[in-house]
N, C-alpha and C positions, 0 to 999 in steps of 0.2 A: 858682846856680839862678835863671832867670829867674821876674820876680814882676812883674806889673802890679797896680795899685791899678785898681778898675772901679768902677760906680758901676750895679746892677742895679734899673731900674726898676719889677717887679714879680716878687713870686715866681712862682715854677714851675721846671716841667722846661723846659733848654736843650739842644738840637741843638749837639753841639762840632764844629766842622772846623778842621782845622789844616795848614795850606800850607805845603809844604818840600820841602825838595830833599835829596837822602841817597847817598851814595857809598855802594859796595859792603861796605866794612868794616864800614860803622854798620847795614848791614840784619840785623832782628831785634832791635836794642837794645830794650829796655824802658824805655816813661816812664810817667810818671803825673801828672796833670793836676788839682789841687784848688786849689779855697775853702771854707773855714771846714769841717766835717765831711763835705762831698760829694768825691767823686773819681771818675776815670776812668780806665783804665788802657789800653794798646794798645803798639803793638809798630812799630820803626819800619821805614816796605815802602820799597822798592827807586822811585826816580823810574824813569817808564815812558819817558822820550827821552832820556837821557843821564843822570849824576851829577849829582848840586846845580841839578838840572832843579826848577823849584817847581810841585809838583801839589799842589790842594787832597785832605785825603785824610779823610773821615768817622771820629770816637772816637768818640761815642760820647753819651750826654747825663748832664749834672747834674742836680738839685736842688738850688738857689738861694733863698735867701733875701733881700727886699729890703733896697736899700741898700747902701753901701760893704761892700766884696766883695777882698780880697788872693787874686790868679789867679795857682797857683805850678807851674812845669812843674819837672818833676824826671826826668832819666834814669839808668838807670844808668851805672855808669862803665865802660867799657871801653877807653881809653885814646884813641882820637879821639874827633873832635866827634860828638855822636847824630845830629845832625841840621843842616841852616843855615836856620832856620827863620824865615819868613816875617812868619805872623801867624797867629792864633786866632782862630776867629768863632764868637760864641754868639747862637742862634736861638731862638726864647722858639715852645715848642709852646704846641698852643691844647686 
């Protein structure tokens, strides 16, 4: 399971976008995306120019609490990879 340690500079709700690229077999997989008691959950879609093509693609938003923050994706298993995943950006709404 990947896990990033973050370091959240102010609470609120965060805008999640997550960039990746996804072969045929992995579309539809389920992941779910949490820190501390917040989550978000979404489903993995089909890259629009080819396989393992990296499209940024909107989950969803958190609730974050300031300060060091454990960022843990989690998919299901279905026997390939979910996804060959990029990067995660979180966007602090106002």
């Amino acid at each position: 399971m990947p896990t990033w340690v973050i370091d959240v500079p102010k609470a609120g709700r965060y805008k999640v976008e997550m960039s990746y690229g996804a072969a045929g077999a992995s579309v539809g997989t389920a992941f779910t995306l949490s820190a501390g008691d917040a989550s978000v959950s979404g489903t993995v879609e089909r890259s629009k120019s080819g396989d393992l093509v990296f499209h940024t693609h909107p989950i969803g938003t958190l609730t974050l609490q300031a300060g060091e923050q454990t960022l843990k994706l989690k998919a299901e298993t279905r026997g390939d990879a979910a996804m060959n995943l990029e990067g995660v950006k979180l966007t602090r709404l106002e």
